[in-house]
mmCIF file of the C-alpha atoms, coordinates in Angstrom:
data_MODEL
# 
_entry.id   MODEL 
# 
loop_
_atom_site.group_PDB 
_atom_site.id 
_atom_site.type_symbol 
_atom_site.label_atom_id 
_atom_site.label_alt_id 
_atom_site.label_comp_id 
_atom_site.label_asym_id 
_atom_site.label_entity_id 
_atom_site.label_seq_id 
_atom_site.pdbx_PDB_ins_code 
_atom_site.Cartn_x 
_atom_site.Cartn_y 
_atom_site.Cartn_z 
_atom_site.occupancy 
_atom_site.B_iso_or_equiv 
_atom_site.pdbx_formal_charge 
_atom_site.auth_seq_id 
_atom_site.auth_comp_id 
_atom_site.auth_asym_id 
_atom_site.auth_atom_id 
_atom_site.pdbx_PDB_model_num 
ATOM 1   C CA . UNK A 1 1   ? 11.081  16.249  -52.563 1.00 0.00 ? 1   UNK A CA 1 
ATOM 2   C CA . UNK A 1 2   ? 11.906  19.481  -50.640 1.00 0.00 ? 2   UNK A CA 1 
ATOM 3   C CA . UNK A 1 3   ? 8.412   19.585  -49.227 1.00 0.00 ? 3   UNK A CA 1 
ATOM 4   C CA . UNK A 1 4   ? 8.818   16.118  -47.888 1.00 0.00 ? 4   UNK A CA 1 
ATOM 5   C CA . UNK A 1 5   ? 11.949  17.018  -46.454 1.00 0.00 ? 5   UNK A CA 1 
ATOM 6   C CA . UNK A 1 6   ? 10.531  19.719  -45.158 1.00 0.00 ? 6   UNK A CA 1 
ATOM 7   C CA . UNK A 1 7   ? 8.001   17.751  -43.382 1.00 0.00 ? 7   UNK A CA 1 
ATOM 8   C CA . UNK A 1 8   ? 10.053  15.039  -42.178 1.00 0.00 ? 8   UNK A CA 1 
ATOM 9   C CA . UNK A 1 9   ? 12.614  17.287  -40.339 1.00 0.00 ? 9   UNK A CA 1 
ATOM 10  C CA . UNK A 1 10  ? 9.267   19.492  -38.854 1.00 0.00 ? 10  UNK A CA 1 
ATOM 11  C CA . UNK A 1 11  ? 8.132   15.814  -37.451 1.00 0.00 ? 11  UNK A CA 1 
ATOM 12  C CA . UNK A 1 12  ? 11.668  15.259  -36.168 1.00 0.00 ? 12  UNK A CA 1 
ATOM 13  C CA . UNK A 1 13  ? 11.415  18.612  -34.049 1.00 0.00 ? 13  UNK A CA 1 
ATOM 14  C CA . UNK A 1 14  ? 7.756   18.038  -32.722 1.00 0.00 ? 14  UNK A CA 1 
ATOM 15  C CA . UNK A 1 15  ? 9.050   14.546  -31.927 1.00 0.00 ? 15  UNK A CA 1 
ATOM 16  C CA . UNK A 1 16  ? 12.175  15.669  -29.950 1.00 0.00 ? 16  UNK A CA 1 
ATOM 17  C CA . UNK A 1 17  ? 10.537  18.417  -28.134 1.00 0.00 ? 17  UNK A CA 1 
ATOM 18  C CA . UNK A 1 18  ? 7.498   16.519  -27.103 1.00 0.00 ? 18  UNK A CA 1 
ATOM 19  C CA . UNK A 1 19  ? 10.137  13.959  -25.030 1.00 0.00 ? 19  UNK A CA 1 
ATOM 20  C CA . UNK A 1 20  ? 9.410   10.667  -23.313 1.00 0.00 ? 20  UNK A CA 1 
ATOM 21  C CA . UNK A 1 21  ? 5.517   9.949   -22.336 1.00 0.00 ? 21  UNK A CA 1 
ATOM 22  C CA . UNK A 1 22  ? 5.255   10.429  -19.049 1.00 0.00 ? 22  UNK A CA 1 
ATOM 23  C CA . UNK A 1 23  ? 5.703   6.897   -16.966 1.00 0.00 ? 23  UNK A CA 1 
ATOM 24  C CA . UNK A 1 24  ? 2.700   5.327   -15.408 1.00 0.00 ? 24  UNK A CA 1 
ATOM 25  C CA . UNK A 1 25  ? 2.564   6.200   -11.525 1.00 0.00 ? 25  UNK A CA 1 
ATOM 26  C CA . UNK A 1 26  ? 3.911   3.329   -9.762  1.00 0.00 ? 26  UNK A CA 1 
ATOM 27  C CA . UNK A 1 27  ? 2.481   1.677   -6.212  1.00 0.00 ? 27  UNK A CA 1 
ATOM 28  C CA . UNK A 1 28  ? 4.120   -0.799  -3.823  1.00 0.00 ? 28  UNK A CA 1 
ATOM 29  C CA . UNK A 1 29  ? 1.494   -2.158  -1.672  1.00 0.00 ? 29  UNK A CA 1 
ATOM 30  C CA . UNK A 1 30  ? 3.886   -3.530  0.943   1.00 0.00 ? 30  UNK A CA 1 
ATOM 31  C CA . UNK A 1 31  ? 2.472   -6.117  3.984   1.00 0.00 ? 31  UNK A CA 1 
ATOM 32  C CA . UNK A 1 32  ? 1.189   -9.077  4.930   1.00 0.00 ? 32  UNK A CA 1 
ATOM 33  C CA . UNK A 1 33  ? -1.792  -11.692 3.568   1.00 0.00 ? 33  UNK A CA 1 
ATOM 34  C CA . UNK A 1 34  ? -3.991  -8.928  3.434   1.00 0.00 ? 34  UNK A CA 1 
ATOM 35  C CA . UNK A 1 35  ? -2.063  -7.083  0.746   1.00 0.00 ? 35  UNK A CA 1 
ATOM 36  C CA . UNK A 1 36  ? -1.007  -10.137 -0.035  1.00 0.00 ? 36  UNK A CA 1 
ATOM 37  C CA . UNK A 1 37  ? -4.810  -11.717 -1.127  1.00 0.00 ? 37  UNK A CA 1 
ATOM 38  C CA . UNK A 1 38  ? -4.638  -14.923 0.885   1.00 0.00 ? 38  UNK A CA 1 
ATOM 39  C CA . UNK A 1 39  ? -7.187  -17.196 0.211   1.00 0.00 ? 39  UNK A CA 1 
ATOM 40  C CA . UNK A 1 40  ? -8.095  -15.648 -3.077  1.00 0.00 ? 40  UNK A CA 1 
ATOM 41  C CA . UNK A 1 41  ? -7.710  -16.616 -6.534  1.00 0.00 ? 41  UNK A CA 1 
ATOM 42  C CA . UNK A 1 42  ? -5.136  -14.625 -8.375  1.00 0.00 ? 42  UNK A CA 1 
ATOM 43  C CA . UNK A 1 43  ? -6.263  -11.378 -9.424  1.00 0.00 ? 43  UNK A CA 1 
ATOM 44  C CA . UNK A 1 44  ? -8.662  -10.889 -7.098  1.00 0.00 ? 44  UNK A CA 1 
ATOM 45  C CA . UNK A 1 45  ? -6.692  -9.317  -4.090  1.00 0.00 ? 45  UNK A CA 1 
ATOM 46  C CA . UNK A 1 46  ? -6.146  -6.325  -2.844  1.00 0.00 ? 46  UNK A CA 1 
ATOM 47  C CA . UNK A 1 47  ? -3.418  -5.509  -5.365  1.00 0.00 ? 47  UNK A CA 1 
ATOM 48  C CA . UNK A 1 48  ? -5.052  -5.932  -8.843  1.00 0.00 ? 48  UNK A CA 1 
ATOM 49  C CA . UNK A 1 49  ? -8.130  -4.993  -7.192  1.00 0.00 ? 49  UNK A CA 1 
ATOM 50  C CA . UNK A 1 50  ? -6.507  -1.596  -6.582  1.00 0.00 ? 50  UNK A CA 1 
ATOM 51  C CA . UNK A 1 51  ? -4.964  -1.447  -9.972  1.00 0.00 ? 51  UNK A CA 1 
ATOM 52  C CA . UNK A 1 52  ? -8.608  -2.223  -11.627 1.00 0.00 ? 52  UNK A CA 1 
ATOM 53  C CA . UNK A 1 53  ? -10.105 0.413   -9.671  1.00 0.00 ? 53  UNK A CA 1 
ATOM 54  C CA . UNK A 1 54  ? -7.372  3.582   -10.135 1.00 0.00 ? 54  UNK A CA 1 
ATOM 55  C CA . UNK A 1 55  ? -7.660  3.037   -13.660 1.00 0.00 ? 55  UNK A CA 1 
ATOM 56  C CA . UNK A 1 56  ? -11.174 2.781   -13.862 1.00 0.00 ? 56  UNK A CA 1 
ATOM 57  C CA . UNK A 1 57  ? -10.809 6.264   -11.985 1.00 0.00 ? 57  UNK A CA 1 
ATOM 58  C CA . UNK A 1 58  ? -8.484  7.590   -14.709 1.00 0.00 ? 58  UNK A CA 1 
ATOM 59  C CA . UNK A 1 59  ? -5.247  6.964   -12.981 1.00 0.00 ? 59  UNK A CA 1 
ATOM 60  C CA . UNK A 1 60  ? -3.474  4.683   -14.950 1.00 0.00 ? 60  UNK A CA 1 
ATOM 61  C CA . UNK A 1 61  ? -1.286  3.245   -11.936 1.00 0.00 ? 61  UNK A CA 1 
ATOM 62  C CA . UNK A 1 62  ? 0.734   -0.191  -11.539 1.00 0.00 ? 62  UNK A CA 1 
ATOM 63  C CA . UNK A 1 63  ? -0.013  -1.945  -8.369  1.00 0.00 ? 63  UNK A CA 1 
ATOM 64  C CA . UNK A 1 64  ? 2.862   -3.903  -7.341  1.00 0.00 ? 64  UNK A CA 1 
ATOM 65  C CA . UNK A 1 65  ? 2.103   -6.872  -4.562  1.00 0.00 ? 65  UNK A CA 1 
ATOM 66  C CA . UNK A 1 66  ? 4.298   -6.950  -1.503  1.00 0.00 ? 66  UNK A CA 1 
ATOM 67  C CA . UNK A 1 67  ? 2.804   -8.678  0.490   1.00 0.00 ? 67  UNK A CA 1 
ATOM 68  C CA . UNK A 1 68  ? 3.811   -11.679 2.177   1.00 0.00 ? 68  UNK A CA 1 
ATOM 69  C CA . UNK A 1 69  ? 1.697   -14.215 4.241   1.00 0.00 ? 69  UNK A CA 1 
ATOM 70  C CA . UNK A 1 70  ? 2.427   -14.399 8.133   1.00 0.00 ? 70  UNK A CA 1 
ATOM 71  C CA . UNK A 1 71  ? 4.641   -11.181 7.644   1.00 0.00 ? 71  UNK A CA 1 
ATOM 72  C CA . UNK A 1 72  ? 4.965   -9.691  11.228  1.00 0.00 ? 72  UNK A CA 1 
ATOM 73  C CA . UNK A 1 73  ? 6.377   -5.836  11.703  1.00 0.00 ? 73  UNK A CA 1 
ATOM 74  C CA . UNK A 1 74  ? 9.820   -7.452  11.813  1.00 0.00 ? 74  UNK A CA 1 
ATOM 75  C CA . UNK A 1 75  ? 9.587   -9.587  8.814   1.00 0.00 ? 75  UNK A CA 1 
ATOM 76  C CA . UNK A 1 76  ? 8.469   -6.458  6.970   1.00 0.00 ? 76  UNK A CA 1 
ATOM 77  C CA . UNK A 1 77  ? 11.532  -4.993  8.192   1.00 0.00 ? 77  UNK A CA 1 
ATOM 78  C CA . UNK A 1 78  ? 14.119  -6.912  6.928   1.00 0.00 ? 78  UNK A CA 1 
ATOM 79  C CA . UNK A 1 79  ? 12.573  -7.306  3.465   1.00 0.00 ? 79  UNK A CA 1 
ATOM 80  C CA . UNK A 1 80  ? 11.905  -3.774  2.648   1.00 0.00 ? 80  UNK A CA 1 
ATOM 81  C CA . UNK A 1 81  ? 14.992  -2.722  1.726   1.00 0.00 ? 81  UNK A CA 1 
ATOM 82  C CA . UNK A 1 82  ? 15.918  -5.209  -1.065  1.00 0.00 ? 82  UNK A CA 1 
ATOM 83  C CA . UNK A 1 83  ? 11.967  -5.487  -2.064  1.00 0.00 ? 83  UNK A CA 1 
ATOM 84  C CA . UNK A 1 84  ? 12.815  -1.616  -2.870  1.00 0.00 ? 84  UNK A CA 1 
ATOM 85  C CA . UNK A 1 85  ? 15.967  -2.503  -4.556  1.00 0.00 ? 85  UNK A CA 1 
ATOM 86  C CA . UNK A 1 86  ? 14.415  -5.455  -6.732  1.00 0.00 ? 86  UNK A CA 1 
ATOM 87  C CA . UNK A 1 87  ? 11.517  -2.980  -8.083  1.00 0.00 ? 87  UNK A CA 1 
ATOM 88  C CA . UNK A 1 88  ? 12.675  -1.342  -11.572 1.00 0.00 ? 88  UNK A CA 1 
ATOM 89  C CA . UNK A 1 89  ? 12.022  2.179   -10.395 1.00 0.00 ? 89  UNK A CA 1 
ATOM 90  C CA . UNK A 1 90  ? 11.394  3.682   -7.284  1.00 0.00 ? 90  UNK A CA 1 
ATOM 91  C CA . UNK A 1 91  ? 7.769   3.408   -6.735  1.00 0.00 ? 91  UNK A CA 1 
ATOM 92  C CA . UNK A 1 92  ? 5.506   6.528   -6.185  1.00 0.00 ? 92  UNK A CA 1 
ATOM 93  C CA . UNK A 1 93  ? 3.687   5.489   -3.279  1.00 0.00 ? 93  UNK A CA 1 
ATOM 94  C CA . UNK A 1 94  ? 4.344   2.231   -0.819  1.00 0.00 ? 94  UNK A CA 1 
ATOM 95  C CA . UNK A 1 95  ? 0.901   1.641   0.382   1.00 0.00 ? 95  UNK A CA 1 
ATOM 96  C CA . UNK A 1 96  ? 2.676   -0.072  4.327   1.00 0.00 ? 96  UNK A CA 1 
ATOM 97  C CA . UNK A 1 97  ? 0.071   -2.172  5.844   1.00 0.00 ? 97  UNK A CA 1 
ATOM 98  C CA . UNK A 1 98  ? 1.891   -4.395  8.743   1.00 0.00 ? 98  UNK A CA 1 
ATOM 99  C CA . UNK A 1 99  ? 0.988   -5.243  12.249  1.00 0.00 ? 99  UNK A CA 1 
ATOM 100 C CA . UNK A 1 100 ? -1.939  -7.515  12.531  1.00 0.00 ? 100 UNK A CA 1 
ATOM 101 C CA . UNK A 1 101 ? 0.256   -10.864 12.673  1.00 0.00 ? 101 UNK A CA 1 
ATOM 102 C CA . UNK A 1 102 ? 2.008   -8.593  15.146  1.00 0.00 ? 102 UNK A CA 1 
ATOM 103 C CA . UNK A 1 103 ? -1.318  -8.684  17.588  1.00 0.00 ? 103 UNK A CA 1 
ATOM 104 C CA . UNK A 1 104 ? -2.672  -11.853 16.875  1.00 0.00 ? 104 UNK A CA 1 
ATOM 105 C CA . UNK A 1 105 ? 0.443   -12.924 18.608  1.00 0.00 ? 105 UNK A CA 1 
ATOM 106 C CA . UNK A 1 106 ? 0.398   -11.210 21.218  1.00 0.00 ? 106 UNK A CA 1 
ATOM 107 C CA . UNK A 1 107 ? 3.945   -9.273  20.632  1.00 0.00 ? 107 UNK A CA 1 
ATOM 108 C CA . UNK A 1 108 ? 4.582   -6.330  23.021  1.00 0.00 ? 108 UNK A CA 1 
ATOM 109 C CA . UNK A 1 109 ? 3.133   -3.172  20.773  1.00 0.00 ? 109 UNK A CA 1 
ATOM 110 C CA . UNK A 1 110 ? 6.384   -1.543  21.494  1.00 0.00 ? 110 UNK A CA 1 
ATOM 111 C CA . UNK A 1 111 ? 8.511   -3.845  19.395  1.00 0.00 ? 111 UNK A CA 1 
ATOM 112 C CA . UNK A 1 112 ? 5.697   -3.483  16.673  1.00 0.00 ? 112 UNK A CA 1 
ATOM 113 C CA . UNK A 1 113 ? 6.164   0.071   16.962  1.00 0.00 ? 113 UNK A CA 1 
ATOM 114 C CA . UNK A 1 114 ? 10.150  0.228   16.606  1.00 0.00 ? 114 UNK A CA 1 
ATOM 115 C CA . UNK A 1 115 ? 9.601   -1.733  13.673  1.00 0.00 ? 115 UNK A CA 1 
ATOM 116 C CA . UNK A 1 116 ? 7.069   0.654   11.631  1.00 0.00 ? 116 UNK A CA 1 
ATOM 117 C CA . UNK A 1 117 ? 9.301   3.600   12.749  1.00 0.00 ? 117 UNK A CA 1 
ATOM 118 C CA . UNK A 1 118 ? 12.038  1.921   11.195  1.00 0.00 ? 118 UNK A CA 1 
ATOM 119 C CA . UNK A 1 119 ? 10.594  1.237   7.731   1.00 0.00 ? 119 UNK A CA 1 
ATOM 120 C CA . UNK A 1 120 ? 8.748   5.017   8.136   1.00 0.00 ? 120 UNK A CA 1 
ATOM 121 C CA . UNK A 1 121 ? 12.325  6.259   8.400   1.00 0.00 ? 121 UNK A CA 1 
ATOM 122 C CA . UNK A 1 122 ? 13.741  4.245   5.626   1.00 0.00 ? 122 UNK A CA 1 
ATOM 123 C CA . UNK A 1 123 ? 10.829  5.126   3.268   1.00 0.00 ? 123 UNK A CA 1 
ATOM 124 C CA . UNK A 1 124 ? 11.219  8.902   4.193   1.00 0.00 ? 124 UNK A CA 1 
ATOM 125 C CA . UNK A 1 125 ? 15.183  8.504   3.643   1.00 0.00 ? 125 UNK A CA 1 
ATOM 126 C CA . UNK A 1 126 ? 14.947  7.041   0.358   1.00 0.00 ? 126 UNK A CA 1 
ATOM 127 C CA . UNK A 1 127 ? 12.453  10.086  0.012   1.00 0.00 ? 127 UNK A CA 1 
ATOM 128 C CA . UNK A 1 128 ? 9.317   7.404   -1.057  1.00 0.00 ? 128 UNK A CA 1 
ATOM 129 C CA . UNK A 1 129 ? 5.830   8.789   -0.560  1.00 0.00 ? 129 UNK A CA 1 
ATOM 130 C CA . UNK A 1 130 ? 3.736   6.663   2.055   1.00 0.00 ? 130 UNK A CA 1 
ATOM 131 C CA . UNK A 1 131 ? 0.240   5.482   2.683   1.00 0.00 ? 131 UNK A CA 1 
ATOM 132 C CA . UNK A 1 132 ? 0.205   4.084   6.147   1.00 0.00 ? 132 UNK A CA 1 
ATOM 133 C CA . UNK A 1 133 ? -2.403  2.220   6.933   1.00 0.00 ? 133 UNK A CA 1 
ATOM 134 C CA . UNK A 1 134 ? -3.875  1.945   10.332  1.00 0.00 ? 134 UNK A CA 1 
ATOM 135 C CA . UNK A 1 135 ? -4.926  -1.664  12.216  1.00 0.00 ? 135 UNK A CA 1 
ATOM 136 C CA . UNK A 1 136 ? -6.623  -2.016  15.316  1.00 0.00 ? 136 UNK A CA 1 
ATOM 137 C CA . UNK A 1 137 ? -6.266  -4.669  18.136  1.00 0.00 ? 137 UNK A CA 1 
ATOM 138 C CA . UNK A 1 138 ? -9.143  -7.459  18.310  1.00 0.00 ? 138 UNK A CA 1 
ATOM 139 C CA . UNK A 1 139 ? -11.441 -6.191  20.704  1.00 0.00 ? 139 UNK A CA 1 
ATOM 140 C CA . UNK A 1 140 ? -11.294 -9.531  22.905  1.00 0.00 ? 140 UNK A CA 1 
ATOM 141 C CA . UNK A 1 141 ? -7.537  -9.032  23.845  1.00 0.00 ? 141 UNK A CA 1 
ATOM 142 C CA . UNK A 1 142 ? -6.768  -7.111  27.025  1.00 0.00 ? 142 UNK A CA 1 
ATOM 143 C CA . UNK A 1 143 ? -7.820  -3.943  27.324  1.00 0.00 ? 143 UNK A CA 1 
ATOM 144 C CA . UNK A 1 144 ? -4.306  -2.129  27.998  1.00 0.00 ? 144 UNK A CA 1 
ATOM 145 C CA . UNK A 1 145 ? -2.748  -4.150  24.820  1.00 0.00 ? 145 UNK A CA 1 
ATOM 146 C CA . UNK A 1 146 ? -5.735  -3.145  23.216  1.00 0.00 ? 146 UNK A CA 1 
ATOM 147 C CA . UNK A 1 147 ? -5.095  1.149   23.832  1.00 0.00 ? 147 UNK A CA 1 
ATOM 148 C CA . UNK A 1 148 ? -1.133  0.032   23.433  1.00 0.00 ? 148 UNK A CA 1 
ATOM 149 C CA . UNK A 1 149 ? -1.468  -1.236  19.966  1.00 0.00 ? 149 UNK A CA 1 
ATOM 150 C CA . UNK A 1 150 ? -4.183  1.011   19.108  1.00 0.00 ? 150 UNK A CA 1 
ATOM 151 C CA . UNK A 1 151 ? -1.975  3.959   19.515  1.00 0.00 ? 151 UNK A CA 1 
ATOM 152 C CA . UNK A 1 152 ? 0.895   2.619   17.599  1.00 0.00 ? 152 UNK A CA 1 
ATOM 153 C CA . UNK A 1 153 ? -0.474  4.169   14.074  1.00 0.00 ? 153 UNK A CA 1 
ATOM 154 C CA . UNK A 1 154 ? -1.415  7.842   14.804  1.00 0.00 ? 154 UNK A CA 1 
ATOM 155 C CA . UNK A 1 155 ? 1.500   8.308   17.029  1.00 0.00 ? 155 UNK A CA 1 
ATOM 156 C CA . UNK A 1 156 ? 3.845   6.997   14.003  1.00 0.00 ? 156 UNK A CA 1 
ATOM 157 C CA . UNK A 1 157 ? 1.834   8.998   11.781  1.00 0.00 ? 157 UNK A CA 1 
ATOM 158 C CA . UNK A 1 158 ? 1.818   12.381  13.338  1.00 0.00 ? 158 UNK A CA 1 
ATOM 159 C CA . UNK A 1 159 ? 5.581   11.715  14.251  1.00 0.00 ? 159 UNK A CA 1 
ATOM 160 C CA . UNK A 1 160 ? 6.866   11.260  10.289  1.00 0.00 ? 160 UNK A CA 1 
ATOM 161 C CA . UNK A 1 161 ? 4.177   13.429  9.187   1.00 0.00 ? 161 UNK A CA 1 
ATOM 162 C CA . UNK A 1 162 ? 2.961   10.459  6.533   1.00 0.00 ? 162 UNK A CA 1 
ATOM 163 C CA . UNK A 1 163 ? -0.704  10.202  5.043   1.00 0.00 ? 163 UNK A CA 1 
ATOM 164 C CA . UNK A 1 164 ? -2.867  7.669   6.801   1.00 0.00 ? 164 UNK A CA 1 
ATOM 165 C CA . UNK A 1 165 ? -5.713  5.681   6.130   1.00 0.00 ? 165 UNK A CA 1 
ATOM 166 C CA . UNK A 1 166 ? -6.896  4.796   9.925   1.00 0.00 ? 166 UNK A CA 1 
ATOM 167 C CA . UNK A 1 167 ? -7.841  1.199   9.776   1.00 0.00 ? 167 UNK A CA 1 
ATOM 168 C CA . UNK A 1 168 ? -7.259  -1.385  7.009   1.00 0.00 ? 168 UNK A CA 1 
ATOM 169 C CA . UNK A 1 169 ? -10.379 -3.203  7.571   1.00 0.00 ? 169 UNK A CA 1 
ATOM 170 C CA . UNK A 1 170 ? -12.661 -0.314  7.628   1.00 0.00 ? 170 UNK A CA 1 
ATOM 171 C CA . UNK A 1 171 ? -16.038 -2.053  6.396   1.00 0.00 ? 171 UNK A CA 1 
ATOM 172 C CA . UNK A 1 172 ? -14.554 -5.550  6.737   1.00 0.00 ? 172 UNK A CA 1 
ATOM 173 C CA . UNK A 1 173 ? -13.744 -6.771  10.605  1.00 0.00 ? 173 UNK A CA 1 
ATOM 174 C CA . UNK A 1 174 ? -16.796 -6.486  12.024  1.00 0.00 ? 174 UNK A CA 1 
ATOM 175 C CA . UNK A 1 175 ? -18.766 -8.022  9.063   1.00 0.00 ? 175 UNK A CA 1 
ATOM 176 C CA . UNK A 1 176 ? -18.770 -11.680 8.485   1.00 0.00 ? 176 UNK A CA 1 
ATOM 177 C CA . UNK A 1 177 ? -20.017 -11.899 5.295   1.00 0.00 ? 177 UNK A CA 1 
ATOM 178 C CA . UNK A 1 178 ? -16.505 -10.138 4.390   1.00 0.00 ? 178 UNK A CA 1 
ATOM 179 C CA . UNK A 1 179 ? -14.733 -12.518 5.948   1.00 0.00 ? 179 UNK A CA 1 
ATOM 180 C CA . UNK A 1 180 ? -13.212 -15.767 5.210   1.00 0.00 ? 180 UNK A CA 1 
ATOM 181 C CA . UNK A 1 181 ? -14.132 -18.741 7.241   1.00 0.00 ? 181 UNK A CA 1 
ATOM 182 C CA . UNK A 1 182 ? -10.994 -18.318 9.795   1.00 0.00 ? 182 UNK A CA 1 
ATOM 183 C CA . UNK A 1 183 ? -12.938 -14.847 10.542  1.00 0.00 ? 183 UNK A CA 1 
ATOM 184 C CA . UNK A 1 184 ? -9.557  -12.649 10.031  1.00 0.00 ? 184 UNK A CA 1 
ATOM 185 C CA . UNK A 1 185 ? -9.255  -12.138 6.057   1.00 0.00 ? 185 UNK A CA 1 
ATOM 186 C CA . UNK A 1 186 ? -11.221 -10.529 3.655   1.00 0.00 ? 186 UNK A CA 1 
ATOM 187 C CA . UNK A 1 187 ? -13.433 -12.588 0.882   1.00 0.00 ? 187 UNK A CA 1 
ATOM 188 C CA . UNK A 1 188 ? -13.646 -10.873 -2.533  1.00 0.00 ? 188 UNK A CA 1 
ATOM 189 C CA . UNK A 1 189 ? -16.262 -9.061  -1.519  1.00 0.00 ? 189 UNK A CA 1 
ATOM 190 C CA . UNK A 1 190 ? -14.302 -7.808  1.607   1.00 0.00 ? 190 UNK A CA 1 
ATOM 191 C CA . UNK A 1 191 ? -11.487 -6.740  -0.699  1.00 0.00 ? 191 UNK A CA 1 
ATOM 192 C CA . UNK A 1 192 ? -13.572 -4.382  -3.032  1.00 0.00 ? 192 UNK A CA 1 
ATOM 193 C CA . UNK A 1 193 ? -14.821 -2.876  0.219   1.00 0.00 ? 193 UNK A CA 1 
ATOM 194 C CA . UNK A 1 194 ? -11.293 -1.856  1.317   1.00 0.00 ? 194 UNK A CA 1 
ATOM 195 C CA . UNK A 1 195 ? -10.341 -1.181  -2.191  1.00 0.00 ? 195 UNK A CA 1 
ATOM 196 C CA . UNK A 1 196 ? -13.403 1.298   -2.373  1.00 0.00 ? 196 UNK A CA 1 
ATOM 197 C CA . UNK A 1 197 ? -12.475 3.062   0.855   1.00 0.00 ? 197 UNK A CA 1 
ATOM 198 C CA . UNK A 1 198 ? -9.031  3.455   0.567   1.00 0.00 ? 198 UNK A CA 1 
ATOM 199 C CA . UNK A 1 199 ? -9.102  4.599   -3.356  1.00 0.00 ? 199 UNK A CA 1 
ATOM 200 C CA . UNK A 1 200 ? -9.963  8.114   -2.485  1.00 0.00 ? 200 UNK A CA 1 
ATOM 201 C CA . UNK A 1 201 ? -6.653  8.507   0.153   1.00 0.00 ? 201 UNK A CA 1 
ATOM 202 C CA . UNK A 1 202 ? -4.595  6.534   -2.610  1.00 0.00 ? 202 UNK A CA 1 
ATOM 203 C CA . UNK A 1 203 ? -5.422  9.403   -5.240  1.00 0.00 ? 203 UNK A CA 1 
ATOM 204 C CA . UNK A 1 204 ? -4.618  11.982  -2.761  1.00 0.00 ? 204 UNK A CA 1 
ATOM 205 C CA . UNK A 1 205 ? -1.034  10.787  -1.788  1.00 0.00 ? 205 UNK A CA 1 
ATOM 206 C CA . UNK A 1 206 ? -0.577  10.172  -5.356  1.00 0.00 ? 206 UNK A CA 1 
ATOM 207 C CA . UNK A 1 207 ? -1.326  13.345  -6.004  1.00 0.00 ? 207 UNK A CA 1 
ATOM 208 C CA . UNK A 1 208 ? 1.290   14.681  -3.876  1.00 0.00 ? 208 UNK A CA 1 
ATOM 209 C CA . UNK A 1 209 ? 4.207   12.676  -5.143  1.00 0.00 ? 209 UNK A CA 1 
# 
């Protein structure tokens, strides 16, 4: 009887000192219907895709989806805040992919640009790590909108010191068999191309929080 009580009050100790298990690294993938997996069945965009492959890579992350189809800079705006609030921790990492609806409608890159440096600021006041993920104007628009927009993402990048990932689409725009038949978002296949790609800078900024 001693022995056992012994035993029981060791466990008690190893169990108090070894504290909580540590929580599960958590990711907001925050943007539009390319975070958001338009045209996909569930589960198979970019979110859960991302999920899938962290853990396959040992990180045992929750992806969170925030994206929202048609979301334009502004949009994204106004919603971060209380899509922050309504998550049950604050997240490790907001993956911020905006700006395409942006330029495919033509808006003056400035206002896009106001906007991300806006949500940068907020993310970097609430002390959030960030991902911020380039896009790139289609190459048939103007050629000054084209260099405007273009230089919206390492400008905003350099100026809030944030880790990038250069161009969403990497792998994806200029292939059509990764598209979609409106030619703009990615197929399945186009998804686990931008997953693959982008993994290795997710890690990293995970890493760091």
């Amino acid at each position: 009887m001693i022995r056992r009580s012994i035993a029981t009050a060791l466990l008690s100790i190893m169990l108090i000192g070894a504290g909580p298990p540590p929580q599960r690294p958590l990711v907001l993938a925050f943007g539009d219907s390319l975070t958001a997996g338009y045209g996909l069945d569930q589960g198979l965009g970019f979110a859960p895709q991302l999920q899938a492959t962290l853990r396959r890579h040992g990180v045992a992350a929750t992806v969170v989806d925030g994206g929202v189809s048609g979301d334009t800079s502004e949009a994204g705006k106004a919603r971060l805040g209380w899509t922050l609030d309504g998550l049950d921790r604050k997240p490790d990492l907001v993956i911020l992919e905006l700006g395409a609806n942006d330029m495919l409608r033509g808006l003056d890159p400035e206002l896009t640009a106001k906007n991300l440096d806006a949500m940068l600021a907020e993310l970097k006041r609430r002390r959030i790590n960030v991902l911020f993920t380039g896009m790139r104007a289609a190459p048939n628009l103007d050629p000054a909108y084209v260099a405007r927009f273009d230089a919206i993402y390492p400008a905003l990048a350099r100026r809030h010191d944030v880790a990038t990932y250069p161009f969403f689409l990497d792998g994806v725009a200029a292939e059509k068999s990764m598209q979609q038949a409106d030619g703009m978002h990615p197929t399945f296949a186009g998804v686990k191309r931008i997953v693959s790609g982008i993994t290795p800078a997710v890690k990293r900024a995970l890493a760091r929080s």
